[in-house]
The first five atom37 places (N, CA, C, CB, O) and aatype in JSON, in Angstrom:
{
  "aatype": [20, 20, 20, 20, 20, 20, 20, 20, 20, 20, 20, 20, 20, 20, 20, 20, 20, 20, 20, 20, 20, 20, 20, 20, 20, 20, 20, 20, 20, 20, 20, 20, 20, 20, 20, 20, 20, 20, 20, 20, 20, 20, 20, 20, 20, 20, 20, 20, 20, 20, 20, 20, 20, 20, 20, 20, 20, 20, 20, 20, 20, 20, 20, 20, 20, 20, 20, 20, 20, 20, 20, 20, 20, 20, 20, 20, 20, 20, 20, 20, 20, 20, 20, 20, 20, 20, 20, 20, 20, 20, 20, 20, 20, 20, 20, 20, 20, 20, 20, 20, 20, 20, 20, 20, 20, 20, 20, 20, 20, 20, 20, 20, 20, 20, 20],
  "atom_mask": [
    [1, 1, 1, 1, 1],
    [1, 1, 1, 1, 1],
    [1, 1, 1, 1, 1],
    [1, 1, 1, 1, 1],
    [1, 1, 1, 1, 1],
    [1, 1, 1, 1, 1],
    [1, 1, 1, 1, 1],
    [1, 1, 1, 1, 1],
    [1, 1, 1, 1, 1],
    [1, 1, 1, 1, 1],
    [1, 1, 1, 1, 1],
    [1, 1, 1, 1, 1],
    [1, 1, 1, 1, 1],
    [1, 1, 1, 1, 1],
    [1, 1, 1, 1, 1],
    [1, 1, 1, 1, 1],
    [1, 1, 1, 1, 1],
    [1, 1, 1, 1, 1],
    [1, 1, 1, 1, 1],
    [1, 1, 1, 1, 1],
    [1, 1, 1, 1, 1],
    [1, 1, 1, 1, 1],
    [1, 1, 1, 1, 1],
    [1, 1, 1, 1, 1],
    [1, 1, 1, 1, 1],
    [1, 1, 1, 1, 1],
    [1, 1, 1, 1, 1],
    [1, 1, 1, 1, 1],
    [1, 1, 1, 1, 1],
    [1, 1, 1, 1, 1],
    [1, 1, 1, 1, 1],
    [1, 1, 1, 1, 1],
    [1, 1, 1, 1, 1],
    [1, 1, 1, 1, 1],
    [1, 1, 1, 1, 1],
    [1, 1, 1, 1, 1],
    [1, 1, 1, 1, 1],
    [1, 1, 1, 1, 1],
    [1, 1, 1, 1, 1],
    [1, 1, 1, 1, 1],
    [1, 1, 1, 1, 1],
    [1, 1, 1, 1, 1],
    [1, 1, 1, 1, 1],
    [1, 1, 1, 1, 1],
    [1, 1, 1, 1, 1],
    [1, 1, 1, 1, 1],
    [1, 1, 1, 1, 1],
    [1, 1, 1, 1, 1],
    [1, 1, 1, 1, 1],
    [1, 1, 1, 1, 1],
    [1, 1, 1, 1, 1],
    [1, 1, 1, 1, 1],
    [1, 1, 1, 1, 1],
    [1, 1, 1, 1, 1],
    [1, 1, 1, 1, 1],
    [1, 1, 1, 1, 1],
    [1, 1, 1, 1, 1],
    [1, 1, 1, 1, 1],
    [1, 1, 1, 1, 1],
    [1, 1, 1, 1, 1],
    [1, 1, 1, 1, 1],
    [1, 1, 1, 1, 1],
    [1, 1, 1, 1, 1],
    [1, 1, 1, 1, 1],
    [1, 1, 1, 1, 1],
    [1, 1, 1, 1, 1],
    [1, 1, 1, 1, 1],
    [1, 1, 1, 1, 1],
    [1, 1, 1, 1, 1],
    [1, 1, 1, 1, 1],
    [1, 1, 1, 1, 1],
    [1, 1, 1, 1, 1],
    [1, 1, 1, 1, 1],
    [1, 1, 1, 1, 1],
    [1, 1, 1, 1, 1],
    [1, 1, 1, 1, 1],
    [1, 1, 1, 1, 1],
    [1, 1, 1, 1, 1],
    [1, 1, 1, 1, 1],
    [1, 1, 1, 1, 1],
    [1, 1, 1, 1, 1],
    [1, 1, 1, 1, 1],
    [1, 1, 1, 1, 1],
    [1, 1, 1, 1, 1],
    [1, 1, 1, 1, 1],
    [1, 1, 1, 1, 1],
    [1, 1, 1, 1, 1],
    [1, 1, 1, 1, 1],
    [1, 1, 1, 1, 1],
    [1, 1, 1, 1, 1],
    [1, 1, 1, 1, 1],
    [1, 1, 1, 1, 1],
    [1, 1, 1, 1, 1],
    [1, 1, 1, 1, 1],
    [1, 1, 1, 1, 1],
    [1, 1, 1, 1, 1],
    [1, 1, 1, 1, 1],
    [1, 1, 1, 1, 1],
    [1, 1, 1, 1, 1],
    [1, 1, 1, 1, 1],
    [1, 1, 1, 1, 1],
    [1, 1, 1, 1, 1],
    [1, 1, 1, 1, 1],
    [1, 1, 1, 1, 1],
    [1, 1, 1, 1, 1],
    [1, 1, 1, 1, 1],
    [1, 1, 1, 1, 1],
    [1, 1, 1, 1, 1],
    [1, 1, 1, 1, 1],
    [1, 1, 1, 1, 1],
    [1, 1, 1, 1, 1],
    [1, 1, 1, 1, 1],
    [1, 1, 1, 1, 1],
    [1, 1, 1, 1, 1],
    [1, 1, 1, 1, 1]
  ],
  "atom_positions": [
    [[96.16, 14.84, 129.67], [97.18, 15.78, 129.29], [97.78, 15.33, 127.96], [98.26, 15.9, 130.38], [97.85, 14.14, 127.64]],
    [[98.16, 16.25, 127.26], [98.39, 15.86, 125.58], [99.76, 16.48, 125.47], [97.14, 16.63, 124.3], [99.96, 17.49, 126.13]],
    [[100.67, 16.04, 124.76], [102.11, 16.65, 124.44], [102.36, 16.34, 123.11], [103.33, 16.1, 125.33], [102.82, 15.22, 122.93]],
    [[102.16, 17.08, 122.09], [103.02, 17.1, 121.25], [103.96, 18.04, 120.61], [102.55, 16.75, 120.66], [103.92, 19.16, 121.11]],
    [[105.01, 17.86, 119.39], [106.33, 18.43, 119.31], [106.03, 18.42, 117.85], [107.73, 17.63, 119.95], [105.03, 17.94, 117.33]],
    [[107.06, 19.04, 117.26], [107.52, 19.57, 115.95], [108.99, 20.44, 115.89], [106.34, 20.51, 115.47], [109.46, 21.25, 116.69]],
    [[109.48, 19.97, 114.68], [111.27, 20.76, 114.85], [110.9, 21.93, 113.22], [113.35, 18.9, 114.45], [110.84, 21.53, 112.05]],
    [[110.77, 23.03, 113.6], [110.77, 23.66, 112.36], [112.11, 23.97, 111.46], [110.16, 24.82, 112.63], [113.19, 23.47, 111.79]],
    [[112.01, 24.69, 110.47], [113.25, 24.69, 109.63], [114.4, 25.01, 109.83], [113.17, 25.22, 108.81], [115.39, 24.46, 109.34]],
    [[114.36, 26.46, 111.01], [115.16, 26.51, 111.8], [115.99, 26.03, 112.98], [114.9, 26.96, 111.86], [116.86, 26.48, 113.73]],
    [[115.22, 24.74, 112.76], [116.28, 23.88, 114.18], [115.3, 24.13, 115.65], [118.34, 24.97, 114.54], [115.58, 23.45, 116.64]],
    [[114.37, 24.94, 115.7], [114.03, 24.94, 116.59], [112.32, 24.26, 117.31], [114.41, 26.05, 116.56], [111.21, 24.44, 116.82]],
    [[112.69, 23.43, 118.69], [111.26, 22.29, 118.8], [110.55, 23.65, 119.5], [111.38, 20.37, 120.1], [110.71, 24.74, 120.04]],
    [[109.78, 22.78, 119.09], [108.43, 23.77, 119.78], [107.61, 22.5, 120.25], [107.33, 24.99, 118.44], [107.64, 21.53, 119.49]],
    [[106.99, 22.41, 121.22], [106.58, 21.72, 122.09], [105.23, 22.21, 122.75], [107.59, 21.59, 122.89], [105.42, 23.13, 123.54]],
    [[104.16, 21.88, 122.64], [102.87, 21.9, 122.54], [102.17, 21.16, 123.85], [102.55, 21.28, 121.22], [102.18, 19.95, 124.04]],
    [[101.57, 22.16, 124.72], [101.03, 21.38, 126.11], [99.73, 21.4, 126.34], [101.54, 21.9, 127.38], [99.28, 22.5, 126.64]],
    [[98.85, 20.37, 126.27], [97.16, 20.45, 125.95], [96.4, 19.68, 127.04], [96.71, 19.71, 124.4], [96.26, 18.46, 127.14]],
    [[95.83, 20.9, 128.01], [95.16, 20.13, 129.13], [95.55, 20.24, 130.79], [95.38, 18.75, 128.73], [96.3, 21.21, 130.91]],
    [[95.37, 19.72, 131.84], [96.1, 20.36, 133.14], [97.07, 19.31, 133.59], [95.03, 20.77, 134.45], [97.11, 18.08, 133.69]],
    [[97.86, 20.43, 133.82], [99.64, 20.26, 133.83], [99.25, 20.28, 135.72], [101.06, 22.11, 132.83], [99.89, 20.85, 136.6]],
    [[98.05, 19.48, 135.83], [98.04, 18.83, 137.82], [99.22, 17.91, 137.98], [96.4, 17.59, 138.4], [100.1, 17.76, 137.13]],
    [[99.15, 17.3, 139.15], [99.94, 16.44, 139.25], [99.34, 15.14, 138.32], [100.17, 16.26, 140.72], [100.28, 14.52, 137.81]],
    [[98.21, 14.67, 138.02], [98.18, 13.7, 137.43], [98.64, 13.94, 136.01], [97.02, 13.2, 137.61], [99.35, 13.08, 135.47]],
    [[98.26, 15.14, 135.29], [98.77, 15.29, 133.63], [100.2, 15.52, 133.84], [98.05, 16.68, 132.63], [100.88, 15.21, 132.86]],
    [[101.03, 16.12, 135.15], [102.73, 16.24, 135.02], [103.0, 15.0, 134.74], [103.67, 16.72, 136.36], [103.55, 14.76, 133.66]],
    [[102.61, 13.69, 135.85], [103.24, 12.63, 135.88], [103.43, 12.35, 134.46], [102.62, 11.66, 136.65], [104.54, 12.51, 133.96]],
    [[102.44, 11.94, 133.76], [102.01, 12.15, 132.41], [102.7, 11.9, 130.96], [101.76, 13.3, 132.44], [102.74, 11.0, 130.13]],
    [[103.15, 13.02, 131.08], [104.18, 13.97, 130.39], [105.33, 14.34, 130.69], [103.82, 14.95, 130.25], [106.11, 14.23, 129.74]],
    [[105.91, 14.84, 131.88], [106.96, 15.05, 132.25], [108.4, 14.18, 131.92], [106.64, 15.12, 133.35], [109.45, 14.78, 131.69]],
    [[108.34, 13.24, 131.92], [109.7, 12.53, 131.38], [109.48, 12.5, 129.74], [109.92, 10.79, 132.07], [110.53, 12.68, 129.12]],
    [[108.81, 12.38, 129.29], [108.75, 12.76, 127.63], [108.87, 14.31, 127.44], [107.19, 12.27, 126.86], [109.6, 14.72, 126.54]],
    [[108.31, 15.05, 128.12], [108.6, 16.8, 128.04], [109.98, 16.99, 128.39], [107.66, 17.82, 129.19], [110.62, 17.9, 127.85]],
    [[110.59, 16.13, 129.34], [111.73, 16.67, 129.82], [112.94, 15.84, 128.5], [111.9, 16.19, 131.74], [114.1, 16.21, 128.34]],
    [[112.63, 15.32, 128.13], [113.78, 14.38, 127.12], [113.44, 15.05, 125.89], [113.56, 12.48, 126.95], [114.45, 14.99, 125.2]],
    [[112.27, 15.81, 125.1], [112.5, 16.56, 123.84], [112.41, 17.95, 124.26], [111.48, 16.22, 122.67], [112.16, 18.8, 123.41]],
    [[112.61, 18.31, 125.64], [113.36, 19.58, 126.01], [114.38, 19.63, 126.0], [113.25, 20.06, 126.95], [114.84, 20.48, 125.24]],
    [[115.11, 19.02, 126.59], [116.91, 19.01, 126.45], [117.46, 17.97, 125.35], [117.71, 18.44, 128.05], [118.68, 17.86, 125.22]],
    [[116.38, 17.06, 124.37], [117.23, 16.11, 123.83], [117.29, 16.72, 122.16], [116.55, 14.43, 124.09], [117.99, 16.13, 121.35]],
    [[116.49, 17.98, 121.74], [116.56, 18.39, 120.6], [117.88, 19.09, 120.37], [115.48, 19.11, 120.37], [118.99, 18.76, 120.77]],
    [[117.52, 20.17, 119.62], [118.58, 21.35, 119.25], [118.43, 21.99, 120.44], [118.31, 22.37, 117.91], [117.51, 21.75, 121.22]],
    [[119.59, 23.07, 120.67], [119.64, 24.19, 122.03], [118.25, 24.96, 121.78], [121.2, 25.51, 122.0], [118.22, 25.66, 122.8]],
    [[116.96, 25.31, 120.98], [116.25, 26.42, 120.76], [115.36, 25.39, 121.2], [116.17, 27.3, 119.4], [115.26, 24.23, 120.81]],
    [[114.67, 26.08, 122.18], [113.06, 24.96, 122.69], [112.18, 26.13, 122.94], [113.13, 23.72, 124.51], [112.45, 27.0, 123.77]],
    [[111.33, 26.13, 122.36], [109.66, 27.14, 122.45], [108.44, 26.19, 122.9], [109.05, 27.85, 120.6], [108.0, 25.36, 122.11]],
    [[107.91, 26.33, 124.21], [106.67, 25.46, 124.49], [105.82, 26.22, 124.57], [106.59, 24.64, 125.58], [106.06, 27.27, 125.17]],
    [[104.38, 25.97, 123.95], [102.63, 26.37, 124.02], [102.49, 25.93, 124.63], [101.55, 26.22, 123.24], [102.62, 24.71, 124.77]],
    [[101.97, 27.04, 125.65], [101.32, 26.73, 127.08], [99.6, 27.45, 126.32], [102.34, 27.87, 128.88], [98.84, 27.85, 127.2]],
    [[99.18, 27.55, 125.18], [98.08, 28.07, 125.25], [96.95, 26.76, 125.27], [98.0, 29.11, 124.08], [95.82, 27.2, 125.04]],
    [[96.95, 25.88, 125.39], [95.7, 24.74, 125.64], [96.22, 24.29, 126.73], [95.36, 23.45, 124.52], [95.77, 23.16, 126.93]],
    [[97.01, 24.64, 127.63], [96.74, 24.63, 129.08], [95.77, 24.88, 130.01], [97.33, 25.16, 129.45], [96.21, 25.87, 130.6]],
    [[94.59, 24.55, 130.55], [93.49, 24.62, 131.23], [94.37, 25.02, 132.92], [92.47, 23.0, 131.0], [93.62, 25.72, 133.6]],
    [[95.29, 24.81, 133.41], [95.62, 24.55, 134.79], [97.02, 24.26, 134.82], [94.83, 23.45, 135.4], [97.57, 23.19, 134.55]],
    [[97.36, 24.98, 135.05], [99.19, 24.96, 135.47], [99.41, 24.59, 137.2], [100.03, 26.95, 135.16], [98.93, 25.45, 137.94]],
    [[99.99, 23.59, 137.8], [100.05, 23.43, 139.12], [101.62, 24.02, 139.28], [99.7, 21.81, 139.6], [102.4, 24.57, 138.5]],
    [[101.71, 23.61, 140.84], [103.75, 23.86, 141.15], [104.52, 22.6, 140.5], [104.35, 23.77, 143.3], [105.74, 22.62, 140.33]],
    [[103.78, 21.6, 140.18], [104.66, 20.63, 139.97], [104.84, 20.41, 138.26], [104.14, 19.33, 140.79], [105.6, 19.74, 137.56]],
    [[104.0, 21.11, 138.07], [103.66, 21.33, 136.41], [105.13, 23.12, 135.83], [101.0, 22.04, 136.32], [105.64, 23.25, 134.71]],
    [[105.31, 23.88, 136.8], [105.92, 24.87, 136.88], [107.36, 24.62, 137.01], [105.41, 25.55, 137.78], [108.22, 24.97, 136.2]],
    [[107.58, 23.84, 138.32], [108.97, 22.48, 138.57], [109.26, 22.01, 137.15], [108.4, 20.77, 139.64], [110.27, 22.42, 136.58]],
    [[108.26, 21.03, 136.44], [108.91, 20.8, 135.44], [109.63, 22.11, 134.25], [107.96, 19.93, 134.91], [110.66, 22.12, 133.57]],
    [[108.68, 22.92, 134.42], [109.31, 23.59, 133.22], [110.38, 24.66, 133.67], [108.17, 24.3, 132.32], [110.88, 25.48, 132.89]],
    [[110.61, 24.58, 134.74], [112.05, 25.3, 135.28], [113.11, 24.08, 135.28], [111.91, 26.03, 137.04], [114.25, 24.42, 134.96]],
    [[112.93, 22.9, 135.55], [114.23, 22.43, 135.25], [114.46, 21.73, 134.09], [114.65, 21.72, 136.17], [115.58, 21.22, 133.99]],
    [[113.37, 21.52, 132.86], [114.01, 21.63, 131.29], [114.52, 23.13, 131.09], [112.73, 21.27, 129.97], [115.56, 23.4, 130.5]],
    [[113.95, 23.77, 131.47], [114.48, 25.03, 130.88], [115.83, 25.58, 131.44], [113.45, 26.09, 131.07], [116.43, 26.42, 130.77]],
    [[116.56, 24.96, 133.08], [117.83, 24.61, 134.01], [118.5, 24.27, 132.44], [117.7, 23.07, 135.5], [119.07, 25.08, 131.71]],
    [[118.21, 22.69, 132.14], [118.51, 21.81, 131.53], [119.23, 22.04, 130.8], [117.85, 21.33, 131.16], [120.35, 21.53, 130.82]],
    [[118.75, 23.07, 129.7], [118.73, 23.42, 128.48], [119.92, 24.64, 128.59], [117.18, 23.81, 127.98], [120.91, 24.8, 127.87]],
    [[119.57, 25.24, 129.48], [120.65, 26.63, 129.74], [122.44, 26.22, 129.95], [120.06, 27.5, 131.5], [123.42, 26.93, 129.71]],
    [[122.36, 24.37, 130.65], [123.35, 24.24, 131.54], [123.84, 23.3, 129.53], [123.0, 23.27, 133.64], [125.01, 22.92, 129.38]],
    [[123.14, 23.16, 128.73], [123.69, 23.0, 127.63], [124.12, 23.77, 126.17], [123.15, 22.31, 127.52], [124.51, 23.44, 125.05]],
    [[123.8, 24.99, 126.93], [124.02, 26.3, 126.34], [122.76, 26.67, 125.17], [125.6, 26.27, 125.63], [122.85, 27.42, 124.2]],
    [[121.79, 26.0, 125.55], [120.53, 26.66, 124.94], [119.32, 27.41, 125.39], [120.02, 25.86, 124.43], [119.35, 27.78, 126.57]],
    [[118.52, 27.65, 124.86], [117.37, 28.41, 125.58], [116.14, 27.92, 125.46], [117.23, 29.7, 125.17], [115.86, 27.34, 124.41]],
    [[115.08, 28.04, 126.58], [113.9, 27.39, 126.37], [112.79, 28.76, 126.97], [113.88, 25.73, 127.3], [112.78, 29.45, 127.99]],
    [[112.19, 28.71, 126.12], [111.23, 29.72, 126.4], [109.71, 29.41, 126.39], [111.46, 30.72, 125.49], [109.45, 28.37, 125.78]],
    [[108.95, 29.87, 126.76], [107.34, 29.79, 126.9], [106.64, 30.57, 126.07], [106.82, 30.16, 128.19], [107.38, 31.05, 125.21]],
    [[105.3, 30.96, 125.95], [104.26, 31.53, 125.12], [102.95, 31.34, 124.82], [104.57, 31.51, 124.25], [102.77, 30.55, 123.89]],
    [[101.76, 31.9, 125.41], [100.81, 31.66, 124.85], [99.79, 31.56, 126.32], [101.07, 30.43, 123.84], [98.57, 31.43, 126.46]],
    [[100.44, 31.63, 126.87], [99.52, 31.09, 128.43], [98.48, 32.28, 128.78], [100.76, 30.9, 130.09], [98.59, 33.49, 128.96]],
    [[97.53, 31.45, 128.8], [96.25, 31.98, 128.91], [96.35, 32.7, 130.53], [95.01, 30.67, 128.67], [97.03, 32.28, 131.47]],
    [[95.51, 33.84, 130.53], [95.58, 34.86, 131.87], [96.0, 33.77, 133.15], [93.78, 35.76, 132.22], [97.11, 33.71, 133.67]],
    [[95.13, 33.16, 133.42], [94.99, 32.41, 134.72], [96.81, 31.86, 134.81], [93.53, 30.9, 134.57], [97.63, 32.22, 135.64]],
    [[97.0, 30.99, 133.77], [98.03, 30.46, 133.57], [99.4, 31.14, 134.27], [98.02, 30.37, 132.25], [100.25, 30.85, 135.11]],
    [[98.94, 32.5, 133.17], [100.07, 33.51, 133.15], [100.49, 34.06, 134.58], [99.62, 34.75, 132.24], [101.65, 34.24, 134.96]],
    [[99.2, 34.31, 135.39], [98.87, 35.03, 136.77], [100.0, 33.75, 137.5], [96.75, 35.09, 137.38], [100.95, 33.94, 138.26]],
    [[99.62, 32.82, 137.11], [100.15, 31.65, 138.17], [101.98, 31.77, 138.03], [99.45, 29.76, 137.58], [102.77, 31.73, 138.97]],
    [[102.29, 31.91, 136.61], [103.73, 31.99, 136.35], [104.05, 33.28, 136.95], [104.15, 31.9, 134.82], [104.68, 33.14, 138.0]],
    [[103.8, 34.67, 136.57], [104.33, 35.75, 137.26], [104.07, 35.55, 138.96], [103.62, 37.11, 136.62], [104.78, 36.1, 139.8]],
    [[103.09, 34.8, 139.23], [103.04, 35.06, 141.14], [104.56, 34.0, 141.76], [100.91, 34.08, 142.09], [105.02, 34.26, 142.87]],
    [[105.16, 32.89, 140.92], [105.89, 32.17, 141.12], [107.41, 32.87, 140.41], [105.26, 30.9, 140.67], [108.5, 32.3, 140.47]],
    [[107.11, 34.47, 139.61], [108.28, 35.16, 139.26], [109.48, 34.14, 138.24], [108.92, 35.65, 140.78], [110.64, 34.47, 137.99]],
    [[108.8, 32.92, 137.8], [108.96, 32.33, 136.38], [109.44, 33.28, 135.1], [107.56, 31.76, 136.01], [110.29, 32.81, 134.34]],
    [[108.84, 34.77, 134.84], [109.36, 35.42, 133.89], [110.9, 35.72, 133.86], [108.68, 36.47, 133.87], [111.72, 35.61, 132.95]],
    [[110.99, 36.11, 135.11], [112.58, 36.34, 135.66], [113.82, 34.69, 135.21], [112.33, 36.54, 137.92], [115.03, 34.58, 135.03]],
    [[112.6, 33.66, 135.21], [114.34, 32.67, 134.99], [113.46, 31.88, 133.74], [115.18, 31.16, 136.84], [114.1, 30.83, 133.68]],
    [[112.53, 31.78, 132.86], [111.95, 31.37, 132.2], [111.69, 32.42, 130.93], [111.06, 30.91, 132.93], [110.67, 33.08, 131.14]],
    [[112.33, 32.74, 129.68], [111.3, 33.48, 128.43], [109.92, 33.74, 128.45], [111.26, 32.75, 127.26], [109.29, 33.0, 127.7]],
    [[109.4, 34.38, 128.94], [108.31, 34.09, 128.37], [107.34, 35.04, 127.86], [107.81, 33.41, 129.1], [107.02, 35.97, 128.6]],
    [[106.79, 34.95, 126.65], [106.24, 35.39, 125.18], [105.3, 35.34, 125.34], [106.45, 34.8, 124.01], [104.89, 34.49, 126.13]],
    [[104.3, 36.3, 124.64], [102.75, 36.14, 124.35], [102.07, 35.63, 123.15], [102.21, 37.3, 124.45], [100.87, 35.44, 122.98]],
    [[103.13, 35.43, 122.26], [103.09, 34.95, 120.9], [104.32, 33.99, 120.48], [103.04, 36.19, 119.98], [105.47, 34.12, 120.89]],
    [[103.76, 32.79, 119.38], [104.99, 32.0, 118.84], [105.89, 32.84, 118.33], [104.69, 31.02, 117.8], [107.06, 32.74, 118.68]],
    [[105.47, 33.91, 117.31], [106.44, 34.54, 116.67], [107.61, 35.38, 117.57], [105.71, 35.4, 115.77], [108.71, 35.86, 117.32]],
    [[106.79, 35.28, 118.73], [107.86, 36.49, 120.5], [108.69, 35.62, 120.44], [107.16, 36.75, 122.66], [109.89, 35.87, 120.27]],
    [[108.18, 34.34, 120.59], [108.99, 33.27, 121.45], [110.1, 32.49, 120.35], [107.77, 32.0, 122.22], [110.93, 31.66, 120.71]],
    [[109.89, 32.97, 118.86], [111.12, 32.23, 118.23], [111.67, 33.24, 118.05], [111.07, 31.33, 117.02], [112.86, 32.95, 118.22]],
    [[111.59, 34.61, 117.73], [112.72, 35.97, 118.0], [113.75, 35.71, 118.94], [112.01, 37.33, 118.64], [114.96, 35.65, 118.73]],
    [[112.85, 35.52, 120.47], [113.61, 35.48, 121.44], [114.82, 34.0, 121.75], [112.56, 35.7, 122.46], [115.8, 34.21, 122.46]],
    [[114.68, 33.11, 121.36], [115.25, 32.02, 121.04], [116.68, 31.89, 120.38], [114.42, 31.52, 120.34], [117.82, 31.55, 120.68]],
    [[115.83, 32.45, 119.12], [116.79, 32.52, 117.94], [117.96, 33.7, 118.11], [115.88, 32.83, 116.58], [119.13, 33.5, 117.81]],
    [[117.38, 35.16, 118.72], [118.17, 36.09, 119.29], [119.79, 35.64, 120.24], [117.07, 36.77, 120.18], [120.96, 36.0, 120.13]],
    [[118.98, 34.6, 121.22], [120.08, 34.17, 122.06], [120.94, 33.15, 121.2], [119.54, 33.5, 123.44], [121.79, 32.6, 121.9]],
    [[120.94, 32.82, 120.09], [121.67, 31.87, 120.05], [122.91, 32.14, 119.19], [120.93, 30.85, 119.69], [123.76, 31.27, 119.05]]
  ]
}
């Protein structure tokens, strides 16, 4: 599992997820995903498009950076998740407490909108 980040000009990280988000790639990643989710600016955008496999515990994480982030008055949103991915987030109704975009450019509108 691969994680990397970038803060664009606008203040806002975008956060990059490459590979399956199983329980072995959450363990992984998850405390580094969860600390430049809530430890940047309030605007967080993560690529879920080189995601191969989204699990529940991979989903867990990104509902409670995205808790995280809300309970610090920012927003964290998603984008890019490939069908399978996507199927897995809407059957878990993730759209409802999670942003989530089909494009970077959706997902920094929507960001930047709330703030």
């Amino acid at each position: 599992m691969e994680l990397i980040h970038e803060d664009n000009a606008d203040g806002v990280r975008i956060i990059r997820l490459k590979g399956r988000m199983d329980i072995e790639g959450n363990n992984a990643v998850a405390l580094r995903f969860s600390a430049l989710a809530v430890g940047g600016g309030p605007m967080v955008v993560v690529d879920l498009s080189g995601l191969e496999f989204l699990s529940s515990i991979g989903i867990a994480t990104l509902v409670q950076s995205a808790k995280a982030a809300k309970l610090r008055k920012g927003i964290l949103a998603i984008f890019g998740a490939r069908p399978h991915v996507l199927t897995s987030l809407e059957r878990t109704n993730i759209p409802s407490i999670i942003p989530t975009c089909g494009t970077l450019d959706e997902a920094l509108a929507r960001v930047s909108a709330s703030n």
